[in-house]
C-alpha positions as CSV (number, residue, x, y, z in Angstrom):
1,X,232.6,174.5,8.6
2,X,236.2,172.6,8.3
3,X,234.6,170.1,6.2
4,X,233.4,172.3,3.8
5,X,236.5,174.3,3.4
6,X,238.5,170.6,2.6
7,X,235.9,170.1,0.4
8,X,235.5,172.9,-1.3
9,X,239.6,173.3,-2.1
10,X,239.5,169.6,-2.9
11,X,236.6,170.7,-5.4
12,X,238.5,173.3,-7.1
13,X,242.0,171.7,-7.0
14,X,240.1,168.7,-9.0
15,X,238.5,171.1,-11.5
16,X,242.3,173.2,-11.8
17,X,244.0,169.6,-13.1
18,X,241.2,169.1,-15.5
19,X,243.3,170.8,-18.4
20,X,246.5,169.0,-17.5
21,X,244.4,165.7,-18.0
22,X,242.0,166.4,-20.8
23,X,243.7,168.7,-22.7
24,X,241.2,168.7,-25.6
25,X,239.4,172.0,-26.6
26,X,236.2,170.0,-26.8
27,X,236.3,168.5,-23.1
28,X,237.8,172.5,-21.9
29,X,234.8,173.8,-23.6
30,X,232.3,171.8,-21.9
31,X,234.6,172.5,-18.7
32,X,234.2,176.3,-19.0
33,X,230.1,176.1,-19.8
34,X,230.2,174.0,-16.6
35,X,231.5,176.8,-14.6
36,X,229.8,179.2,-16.1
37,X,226.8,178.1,-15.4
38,X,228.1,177.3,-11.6
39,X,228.9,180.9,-11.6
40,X,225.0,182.2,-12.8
41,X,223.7,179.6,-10.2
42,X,225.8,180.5,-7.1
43,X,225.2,184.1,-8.4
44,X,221.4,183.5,-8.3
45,X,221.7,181.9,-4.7
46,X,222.3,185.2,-3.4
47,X,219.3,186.7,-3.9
48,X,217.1,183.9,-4.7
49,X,218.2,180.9,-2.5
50,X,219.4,183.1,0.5
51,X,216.3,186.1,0.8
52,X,213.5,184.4,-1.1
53,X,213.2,186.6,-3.8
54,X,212.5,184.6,-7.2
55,X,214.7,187.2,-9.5
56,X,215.0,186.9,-13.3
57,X,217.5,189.1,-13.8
58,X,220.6,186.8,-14.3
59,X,220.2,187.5,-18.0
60,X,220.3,190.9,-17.7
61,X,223.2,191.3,-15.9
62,X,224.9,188.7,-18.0
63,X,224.2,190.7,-21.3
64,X,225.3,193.7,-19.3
65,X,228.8,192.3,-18.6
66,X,229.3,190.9,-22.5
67,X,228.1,194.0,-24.0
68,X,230.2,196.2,-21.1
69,X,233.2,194.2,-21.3
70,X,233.5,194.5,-25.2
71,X,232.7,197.8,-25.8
72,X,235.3,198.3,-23.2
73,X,237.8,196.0,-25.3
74,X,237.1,198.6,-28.5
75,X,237.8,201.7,-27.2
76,X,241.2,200.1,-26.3
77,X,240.9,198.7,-22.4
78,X,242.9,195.2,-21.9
79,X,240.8,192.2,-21.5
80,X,241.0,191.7,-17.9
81,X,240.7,195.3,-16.6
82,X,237.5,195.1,-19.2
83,X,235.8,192.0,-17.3
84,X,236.5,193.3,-14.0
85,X,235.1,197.3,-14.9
86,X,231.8,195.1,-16.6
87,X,231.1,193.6,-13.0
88,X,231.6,196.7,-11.4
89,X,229.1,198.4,-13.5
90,X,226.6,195.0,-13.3
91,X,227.4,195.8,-9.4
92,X,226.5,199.4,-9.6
93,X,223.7,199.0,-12.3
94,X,222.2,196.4,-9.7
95,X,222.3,198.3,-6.3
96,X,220.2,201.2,-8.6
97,X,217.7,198.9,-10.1
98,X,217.1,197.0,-6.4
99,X,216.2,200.6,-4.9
100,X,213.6,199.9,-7.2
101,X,212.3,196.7,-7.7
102,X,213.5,195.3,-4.3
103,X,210.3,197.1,-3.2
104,X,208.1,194.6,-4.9
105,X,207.4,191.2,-3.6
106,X,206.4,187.9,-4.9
107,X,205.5,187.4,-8.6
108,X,205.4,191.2,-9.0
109,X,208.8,191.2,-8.4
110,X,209.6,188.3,-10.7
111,X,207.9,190.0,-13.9
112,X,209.4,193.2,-12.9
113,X,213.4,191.1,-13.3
114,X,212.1,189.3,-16.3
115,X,211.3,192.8,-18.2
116,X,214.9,194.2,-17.3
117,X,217.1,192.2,-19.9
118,X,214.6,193.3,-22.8
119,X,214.9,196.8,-21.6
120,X,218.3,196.9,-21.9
121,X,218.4,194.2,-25.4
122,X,216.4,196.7,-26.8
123,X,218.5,200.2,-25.9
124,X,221.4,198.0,-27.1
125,X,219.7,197.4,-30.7
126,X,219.3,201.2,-30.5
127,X,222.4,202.4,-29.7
128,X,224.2,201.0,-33.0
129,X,227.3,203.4,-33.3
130,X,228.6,201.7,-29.6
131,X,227.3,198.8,-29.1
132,X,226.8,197.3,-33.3
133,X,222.5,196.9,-32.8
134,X,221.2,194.0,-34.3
135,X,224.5,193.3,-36.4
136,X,226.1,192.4,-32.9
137,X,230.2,192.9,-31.9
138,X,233.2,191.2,-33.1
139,X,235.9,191.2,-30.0
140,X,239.5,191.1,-31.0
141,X,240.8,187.5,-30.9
142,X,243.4,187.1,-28.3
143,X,246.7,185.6,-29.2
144,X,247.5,182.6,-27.3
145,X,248.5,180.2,-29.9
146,X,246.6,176.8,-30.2
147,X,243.3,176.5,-30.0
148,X,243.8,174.1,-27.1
149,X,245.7,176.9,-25.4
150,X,243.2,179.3,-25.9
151,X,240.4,176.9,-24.4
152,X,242.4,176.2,-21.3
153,X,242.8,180.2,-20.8
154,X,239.3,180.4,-20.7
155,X,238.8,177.4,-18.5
156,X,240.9,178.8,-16.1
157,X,239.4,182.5,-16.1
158,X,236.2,180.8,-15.8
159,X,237.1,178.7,-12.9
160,X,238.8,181.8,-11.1
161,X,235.5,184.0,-11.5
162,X,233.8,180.5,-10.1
163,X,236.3,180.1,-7.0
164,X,235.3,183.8,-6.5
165,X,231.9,183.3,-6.3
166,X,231.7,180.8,-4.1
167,X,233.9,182.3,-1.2
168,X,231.8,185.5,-1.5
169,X,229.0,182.8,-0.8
170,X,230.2,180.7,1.3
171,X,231.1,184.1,3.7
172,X,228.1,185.7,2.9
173,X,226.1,182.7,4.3
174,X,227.8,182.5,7.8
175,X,227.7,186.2,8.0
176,X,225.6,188.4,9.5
177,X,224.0,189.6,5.9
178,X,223.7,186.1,5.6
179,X,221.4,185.5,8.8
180,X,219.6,188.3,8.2
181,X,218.8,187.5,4.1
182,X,217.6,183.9,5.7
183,X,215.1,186.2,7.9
184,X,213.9,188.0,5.1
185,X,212.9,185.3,3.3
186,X,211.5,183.2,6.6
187,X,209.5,186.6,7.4
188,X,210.3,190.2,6.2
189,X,208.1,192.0,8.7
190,X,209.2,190.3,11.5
191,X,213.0,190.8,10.1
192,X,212.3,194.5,10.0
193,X,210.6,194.4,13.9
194,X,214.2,192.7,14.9
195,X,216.1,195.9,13.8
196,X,217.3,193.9,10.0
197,X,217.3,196.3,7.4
198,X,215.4,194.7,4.9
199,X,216.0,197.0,1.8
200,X,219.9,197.2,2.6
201,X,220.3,193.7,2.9
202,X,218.2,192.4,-0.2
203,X,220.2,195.4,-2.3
204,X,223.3,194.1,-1.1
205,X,222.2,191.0,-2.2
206,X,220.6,191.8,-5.4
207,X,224.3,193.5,-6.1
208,X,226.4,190.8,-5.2
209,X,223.9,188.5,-7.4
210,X,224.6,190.5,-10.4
211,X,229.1,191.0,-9.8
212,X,230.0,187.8,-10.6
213,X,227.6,186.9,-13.4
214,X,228.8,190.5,-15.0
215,X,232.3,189.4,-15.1
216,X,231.2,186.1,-16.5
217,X,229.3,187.5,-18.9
218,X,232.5,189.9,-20.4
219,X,234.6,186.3,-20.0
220,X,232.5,184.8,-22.0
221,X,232.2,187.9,-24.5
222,X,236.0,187.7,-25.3
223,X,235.9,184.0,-25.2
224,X,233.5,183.5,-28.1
225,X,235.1,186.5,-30.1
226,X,231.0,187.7,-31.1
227,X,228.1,188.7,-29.4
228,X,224.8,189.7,-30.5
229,X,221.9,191.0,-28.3
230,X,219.5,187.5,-29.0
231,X,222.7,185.4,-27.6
232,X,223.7,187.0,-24.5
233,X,220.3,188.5,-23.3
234,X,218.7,185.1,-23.9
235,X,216.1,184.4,-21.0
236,X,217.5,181.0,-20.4
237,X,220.1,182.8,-18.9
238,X,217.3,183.6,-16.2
239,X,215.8,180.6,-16.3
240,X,218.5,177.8,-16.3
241,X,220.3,179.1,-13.3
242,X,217.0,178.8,-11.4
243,X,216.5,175.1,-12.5
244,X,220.3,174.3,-11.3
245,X,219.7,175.4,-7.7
246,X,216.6,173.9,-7.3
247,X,218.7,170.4,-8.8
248,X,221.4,170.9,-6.4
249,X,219.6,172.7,-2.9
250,X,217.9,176.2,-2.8
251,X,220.2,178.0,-0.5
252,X,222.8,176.2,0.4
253,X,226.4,176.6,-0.3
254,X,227.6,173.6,-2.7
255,X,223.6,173.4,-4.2
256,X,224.6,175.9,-7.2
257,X,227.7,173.5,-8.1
258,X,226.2,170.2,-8.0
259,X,223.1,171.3,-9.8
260,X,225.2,173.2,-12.6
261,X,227.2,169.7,-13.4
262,X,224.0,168.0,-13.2
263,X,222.0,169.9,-15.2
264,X,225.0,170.6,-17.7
265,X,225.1,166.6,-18.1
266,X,221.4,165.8,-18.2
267,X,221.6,168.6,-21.6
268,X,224.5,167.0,-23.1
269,X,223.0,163.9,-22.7
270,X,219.3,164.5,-24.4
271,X,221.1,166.7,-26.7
272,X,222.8,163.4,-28.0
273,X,220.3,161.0,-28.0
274,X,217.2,163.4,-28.3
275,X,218.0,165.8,-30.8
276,X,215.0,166.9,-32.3
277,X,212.9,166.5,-29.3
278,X,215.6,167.4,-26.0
279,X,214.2,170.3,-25.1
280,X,210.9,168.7,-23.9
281,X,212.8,165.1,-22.9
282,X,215.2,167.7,-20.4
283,X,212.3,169.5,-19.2
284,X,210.5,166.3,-18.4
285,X,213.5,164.9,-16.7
286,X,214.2,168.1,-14.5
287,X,210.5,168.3,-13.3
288,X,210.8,164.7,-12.0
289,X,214.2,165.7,-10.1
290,X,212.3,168.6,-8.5
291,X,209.4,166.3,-7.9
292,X,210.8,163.9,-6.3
293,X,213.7,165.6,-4.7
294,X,212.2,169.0,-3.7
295,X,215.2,169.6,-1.9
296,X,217.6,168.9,-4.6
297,X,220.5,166.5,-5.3
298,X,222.5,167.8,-1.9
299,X,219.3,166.1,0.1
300,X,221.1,162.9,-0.8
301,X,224.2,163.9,1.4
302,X,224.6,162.2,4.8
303,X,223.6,164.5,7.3
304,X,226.7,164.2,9.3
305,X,228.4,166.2,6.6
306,X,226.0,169.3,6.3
307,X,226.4,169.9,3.3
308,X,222.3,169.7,2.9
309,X,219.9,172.7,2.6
């Protein structure tokens, strides 16, 4: 447990010098996507990694947040109260919707996830007066001087929502919701003949897996300045933070991290050199990783650290 405390503080001391050192608004943008995507992949540990339940929901939650937070921002709320009231209401929104769903298992639960972010994309399209439909939202530009300044703002909101995230899983996963999510998803009957709680616990995690990617979301609302419903209720929101924790470890603690940076480097990468075709070339190269290292990139660790899932 030491270790990974040094190592997660030497992780996130690292990532807090990166603007010092490349202060370009190119390398701080592909800084912030990097933790944004950490943050939907520790997010999707929670519920996915931890109790076994293959959720789709990420982009649901994310769109909630944008659209939350920015709506929020126009009727006059500062920006930082407006992320932190989004991921309460993607905390809220989530503990109601995993009364419901929670009580479906498998791929039944899955498609159930999936069908959430169109619900909600398509009673954002409807309500136009609030939320701008189809024509999307324009945020007010914040006022922070250069561009470069403005990027390392971001980077740094980003890498705080990112630092929260993983203590709430780090301490989730040597807690006692922690043990009893890892029953769940080893054996929900038996978890429930033991005296766990099953729907409390997979609520609580389904909420927790929804807070942090809510705030996100609203971050990355103000920090793009527009958002339409096709953007941020994409599915590969869903989807990519899936692939990450698989890349890095399903369930463990510094998985969601490694598999983010990897993932986000393997798409810059075939983006380059593949351009018309790098959406097949990175699909073919993340089957192979998940292939041939079904326990993800953390498999790789000596054992002595336990760091692997």
């Amino acid at each position: 447990m030491k270790f990974h405390i040094i190592a997660a503080a030497t992780l996130f001391a690292l990532l807090a010098a990166v603007p010092s050192f490349l202060g370009d608004a190119y390398s701080l943008r592909i800084g912030t996507t990097m933790l944004m995507y950490g943050i939907l992949a520790m997010s999707w540990n929670f519920i996915g990694g931890m109790a076994g339940y293959p959720s789709f929901a990420t982009a649901a939650f994310f769109g909630l947040g944008a659209y939350a937070g920015a709506v929020l921002q126009k009727l006059g709320l500062p920006m930082i109260a407006s992320w932190m009231a989004a991921g309460l209401f993607a905390f809220v929104f989530a503990g109601i919707l995993g009364m419901a769903l929670l009580r479906l298992r498998g791929h039944y639960f899955a498609i159930a996830s999936l069908v959430v972010a169109e619900v909600i994309r398509e009673a954002v399209n409807s309500a136009t007066d609030l939320t701008g439909g189809g024509m999307g939202l324009n945020l007010p530009v914040p006022q922070m001087g250069s561009i470069e300044a403005q990027a390392a703002y971001f980077f740094n909101a980003m890498l705080l929502i990112s630092a929260a995230t993983f203590i709430a899983l780090f301490v989730t996963s040597r807690s006692k919701l922690g043990f009893g999510l890892r029953c769940i998803q080893q054996n929900e009957a038996a978890a429930d003949m033991i005296g766990i709680n099953a729907t409390l616990y997979k609520t609580a995690a389904f909420m927790l897996s929804a807070v942090f990617v809510g705030v996100a979301g609203a971050a990355y609302a103000s920090w793009v300045h527009y958002i339409e419903p096709p953007d941020v209720f994409d599915t590969l929101y869903s989807v990519k933070p899936i692939v990450m924790v698989l890349l890095g470890g399903v369930g463990s603690v510094f998985g969601p991290i490694l598999g983010a940076a990897a993932y986000l480097a393997l798409e810059e990468l075939v983006w380059r050199n593949y351009l018309s075709i790098h959406t097949g070339v990175l699909g073919l190269l993340i089957v192979l990783l998940v292939l041939f290292l079904p326990r993800g990139l953390l498999s790789l660790a000596p054992r002595r650290w336990g760091m692997a899932p």
